[in-house]
N, C-alpha and C positions, 0 to 999 in steps of 0.2 A: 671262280678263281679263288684260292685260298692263299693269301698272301698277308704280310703284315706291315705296317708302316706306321712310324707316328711322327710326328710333328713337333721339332727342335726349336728354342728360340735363339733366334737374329744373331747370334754371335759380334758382329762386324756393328753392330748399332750397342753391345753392352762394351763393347770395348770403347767404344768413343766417349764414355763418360758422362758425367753431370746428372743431375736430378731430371732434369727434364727429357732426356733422354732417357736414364732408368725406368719411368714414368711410363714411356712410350714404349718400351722392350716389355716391360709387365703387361702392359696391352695385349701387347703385339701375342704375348706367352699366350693369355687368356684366349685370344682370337683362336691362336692355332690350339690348344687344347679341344675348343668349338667343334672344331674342323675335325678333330678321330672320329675314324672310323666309329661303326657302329657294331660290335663284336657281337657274332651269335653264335654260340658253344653249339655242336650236333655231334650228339655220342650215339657210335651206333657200333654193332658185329660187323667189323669188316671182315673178319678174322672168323671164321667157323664156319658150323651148319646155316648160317642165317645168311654169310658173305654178299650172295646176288641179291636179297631183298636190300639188304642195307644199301650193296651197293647202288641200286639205281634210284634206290631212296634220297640217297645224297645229291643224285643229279634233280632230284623233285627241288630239295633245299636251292639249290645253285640255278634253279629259275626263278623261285621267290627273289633272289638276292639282286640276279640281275633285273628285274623284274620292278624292282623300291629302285633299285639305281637309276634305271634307265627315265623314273617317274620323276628323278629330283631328288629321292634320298629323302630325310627331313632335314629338311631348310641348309640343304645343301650337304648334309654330310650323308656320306654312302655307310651301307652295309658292308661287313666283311664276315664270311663264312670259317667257321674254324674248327674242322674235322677231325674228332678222335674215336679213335678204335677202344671201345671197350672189352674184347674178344668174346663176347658173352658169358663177361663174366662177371658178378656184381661187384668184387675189391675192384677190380679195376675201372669199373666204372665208376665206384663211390671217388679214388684217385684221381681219376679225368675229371671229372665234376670239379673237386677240389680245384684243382690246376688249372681250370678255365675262370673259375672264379678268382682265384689270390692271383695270378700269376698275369691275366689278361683282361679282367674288371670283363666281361662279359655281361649285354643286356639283358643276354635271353640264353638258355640252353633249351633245345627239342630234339626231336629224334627218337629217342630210346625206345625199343621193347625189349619184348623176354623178361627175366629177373633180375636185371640190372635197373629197369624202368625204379621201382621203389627203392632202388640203394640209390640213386639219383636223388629221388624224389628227397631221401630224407638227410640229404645234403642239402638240396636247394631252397627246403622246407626252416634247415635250421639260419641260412643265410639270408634268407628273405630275398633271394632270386626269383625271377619269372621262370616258371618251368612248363613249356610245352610236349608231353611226349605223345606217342602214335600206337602203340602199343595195345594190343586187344586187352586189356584186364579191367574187372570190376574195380578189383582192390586200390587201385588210385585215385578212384572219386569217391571211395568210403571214406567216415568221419575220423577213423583213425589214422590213415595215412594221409589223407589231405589235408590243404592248408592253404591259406589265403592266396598265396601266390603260384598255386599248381593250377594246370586246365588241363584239359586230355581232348585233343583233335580227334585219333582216333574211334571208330565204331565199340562199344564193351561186347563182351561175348555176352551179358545179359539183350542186349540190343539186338546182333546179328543170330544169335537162337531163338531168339522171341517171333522176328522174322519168318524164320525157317518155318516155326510151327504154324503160322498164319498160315504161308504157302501151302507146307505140304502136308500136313495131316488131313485137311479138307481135299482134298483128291487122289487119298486111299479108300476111296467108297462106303460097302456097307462094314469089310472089318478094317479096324485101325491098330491091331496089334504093333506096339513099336520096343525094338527091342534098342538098348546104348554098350557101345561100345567105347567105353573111358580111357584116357590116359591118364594113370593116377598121379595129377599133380593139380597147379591150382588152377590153371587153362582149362584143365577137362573139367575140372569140380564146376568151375567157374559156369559154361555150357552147358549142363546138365541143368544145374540152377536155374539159367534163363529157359530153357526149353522143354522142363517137365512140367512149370506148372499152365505155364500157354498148353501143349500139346493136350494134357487131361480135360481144360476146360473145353475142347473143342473135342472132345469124346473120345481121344484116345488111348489106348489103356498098354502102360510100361508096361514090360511083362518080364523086363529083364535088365541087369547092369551087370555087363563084365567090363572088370580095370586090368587096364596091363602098362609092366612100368613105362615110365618116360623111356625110348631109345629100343624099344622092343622091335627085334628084326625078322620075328616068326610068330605069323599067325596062328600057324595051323594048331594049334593046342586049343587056342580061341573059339574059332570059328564051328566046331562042332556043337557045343556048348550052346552057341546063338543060334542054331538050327533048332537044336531041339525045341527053341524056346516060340518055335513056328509063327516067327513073326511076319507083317506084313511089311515092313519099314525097319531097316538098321538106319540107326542114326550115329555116325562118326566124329566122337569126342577128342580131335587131336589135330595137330598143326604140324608144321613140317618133316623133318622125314620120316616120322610116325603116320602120317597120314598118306604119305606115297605110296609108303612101304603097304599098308593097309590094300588101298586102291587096287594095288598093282598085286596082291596074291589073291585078294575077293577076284579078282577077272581071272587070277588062272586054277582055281581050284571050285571055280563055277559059282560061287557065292550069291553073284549079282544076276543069274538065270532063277535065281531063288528066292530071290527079295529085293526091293527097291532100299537104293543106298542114299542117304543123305549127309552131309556134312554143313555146319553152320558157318564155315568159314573155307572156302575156297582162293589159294593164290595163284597169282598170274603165273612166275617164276616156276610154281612147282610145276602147273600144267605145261609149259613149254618144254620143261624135263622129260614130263614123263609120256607127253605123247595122249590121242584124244582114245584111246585103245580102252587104257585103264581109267580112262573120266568117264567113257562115254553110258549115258544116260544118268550120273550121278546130280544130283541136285542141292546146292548149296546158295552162301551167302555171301559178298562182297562190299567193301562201300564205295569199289567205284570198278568201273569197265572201260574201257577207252570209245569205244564203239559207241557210245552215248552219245559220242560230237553230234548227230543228225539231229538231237531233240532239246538235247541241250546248249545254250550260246555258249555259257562259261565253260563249257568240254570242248567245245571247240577251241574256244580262243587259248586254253591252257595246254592242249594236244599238239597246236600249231608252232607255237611256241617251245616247246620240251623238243619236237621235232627239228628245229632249227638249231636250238643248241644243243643235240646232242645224236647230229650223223639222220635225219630221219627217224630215227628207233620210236616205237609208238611206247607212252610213258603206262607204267601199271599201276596197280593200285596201292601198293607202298611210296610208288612215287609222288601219286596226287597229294595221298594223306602226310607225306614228306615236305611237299608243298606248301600245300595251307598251313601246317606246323610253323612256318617260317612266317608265313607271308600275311597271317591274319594278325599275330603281333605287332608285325612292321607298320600294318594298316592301323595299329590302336596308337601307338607309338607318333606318326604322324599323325594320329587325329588329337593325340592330348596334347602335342609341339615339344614332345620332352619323351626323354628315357629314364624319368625318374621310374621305378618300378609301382609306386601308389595312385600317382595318374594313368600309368599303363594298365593298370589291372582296371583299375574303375573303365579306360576306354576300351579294354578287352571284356569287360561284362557288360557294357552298352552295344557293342558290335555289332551289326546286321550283314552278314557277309552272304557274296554268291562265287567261291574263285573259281569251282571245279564242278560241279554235280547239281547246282540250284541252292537253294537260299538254306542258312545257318546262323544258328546263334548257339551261344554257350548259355546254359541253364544257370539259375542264381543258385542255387542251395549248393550245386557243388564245379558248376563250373566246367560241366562233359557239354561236349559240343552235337547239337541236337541236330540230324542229319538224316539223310535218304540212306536208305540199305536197299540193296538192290539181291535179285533172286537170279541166280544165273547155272546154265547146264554146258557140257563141252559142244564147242561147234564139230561137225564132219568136216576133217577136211578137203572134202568138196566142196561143200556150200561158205570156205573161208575168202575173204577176198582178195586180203595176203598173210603173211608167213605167220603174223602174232593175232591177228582175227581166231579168235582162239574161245569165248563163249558168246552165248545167247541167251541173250536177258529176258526170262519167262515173265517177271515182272519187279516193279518197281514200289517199295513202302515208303512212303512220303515220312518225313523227319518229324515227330511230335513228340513232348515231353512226357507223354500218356506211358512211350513204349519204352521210356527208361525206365531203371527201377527205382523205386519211390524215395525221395529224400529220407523220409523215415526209415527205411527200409535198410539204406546207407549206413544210417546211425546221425541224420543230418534234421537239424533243430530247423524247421519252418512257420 
């Protein structure tokens, strides 16, 4: 629920007068201040190409909120969630950021990806705000854009490519020929980064990088070019509708009859677009699957939950990660007894969380949150067992600070 309310003093007790009465209205002021809400800024795209991740993103957030509420709140006072559209676009995120902060003293802002994520950041960086965002990028827990008060919930593309390569280059056999296809901006550079130099240590050999821009809606000029390069493995450097778009003309111009396709980051949202036609046999990374409830408690009890408040719909991976954005704050926040932001960070860098996937912590040097990446392929749907049973978890890399990239590496003093 997104609503606002605050807390007025006595009126009817400052009119009656006297000191000792004034005395008691000042109280009384102080009490109900206590009592506000607990504001938490979530800037997201509602508005664009990103629309459905954001949106059911928010519905992750709004089970965190009822979630602290229903627990007690801290020491009685509730959460309130407070939704703005940045349209993907960074002024206007830097704007919303601004205006959640001056305008609504906000404890927390999370949410953000895309390129709004560090116009955020370097708002909340100069305010000394808690910043949680979800957003696949390295660049947030580098030493240049981060800052005491930033954490990153979400998986970095150095993390879910590093993954990929562990998976899938060791079950290309005797050749490992791996060719990339980039989207030239910093998400593709970004993935590249994590995934060439795992891929080569484990013997396989690039043989090729073609870049095509952000928003590119024809392959065919592309994909010739990667043939030639007779590889055994393309690996696909792009995220939403660049990576549909991809998917979906590799399957009709036979691409995928010709090479095993991989991508380091596969989402829920797009596969349900586009159907298991143009996934199918593709192999990619995620940090979370719904379908996990059977092995995991905390997917369960989070699945059942998101389920209840929101129509049955089983929650996706933007949603989880939308989640614990919310809900691992809230959790440090009650654990310090205060919303001051310098006990909150100190109890968000002590945390031991398990809300959604199995157990988590936030790394000291920079504060990314150390987590399971999970390996997953499209399901047939035959063997789905309803409408959104949608992939099949080949396997599961358990969360260690080894498969980040190295503080120093960041640009980060240890």
């Amino acid at each position: 629920m997104i609503t606002e309310t605050r807390s007025g003093p006595d009126r009817r007790r400052l009119l009656a007068g006297g000191t000792a009465l004034l005395a008691s209205a000042f109280a009384g002021r102080l009490s109900a201040q206590g009592a506000e809400p607990i504001k938490v800024g979530y800037i997201v795209p509602l508005t664009g190409a990103y629309g459905a991740d954001a949106t059911i993103q928010v519905k992750g957030a709004e089970v965190a909120i009822a979630r602290f509420n229903e627990e007690g709140g801290l020491a009685g006072r509730m959460a309130q969630l407070l939704v703005r559209d940045d349209k993907l676009n960074p002024g206007e995120a830097s704007t919303r950021a601004q205006e959640l902060i001056e305008r609504e003293n906000v404890a927390l802002i999370a949410g953000c990806f895309g390129a709004p994520m560090l116009a955020v950041n370097a708002v909340t960086r100069q305010r000394g705000v808690l910043y949680n965002p979800v957003g696949a990028s390295d660049a947030i827990v580098s030493a240049s854009d981060w800052s005491a008060t930033t954490f990153h919930e979400g998986p970095t593309p150095f993390m879910l490519a590093g993954a990929l390569a562990r998976y899938v280059v060791p079950t290309l056999g005797g050749s490992k020929r791996v060719a990339l296809l980039v989207s030239d901006y910093v998400y593709g550079h970004e993935m590249v980064r994590g995934f060439v130099p795992v891929a080569t240590s484990l013997g396989a050999e690039i043989v090729g990088e073609v870049r095509h821009p952000l928003g590119a809606t024809d392959y065919s000029s592309y994909f010739p070019r990667l043939l030639a390069m007779k590889p055994d493995l393309l690996v696909v450097m792009s995220f939403g509708r660049d990576q549909q778009i991809t998917f979906k003309q590799a399957t009709e111009f036979g691409v995928k009859r010709q090479m095993r396709i991989a991508a380091p980051q596969l989402v829920h949202t797009a596969r349900i677009i586009d159907g298991h036609s143009h996934y199918e046999g593709i192999v990619g990374g995620t940090g979370y699957y719904w379908g996990i409830e059977n092995e995991i408690p905390s997917a369960k009890a989070f699945n059942d939950r998101f389920r209840r408040m929101h129509g049955g719909q089983n929650p996706s991976d933007y949603a989880a990660v939308g989640f614990a954005s919310v809900m691992a704050p809230l959790i440090a926040m009650r654990n310090a007894g205060t919303t001051e932001t310098k006990a909150v960070v100190a109890a968000l860098k002590a945390l031991r969380y398990d809300l959604y996937k199995g157990p988590q912590h936030y790394r000291a040097c920079d504060q990314q949150a150390v987590q399971s990446i999970l390996i997953i392929t499209s399901k047939p749907p035959k063997e789905a067992s309803v409408k959104d049973d949608i992939f099949k978890v080949l396997a599961v890399e358990q969360g260690s600070e080894d498969r980040l990239a190295s503080c120093a590496a960041l640009g980060h003093k240890t």
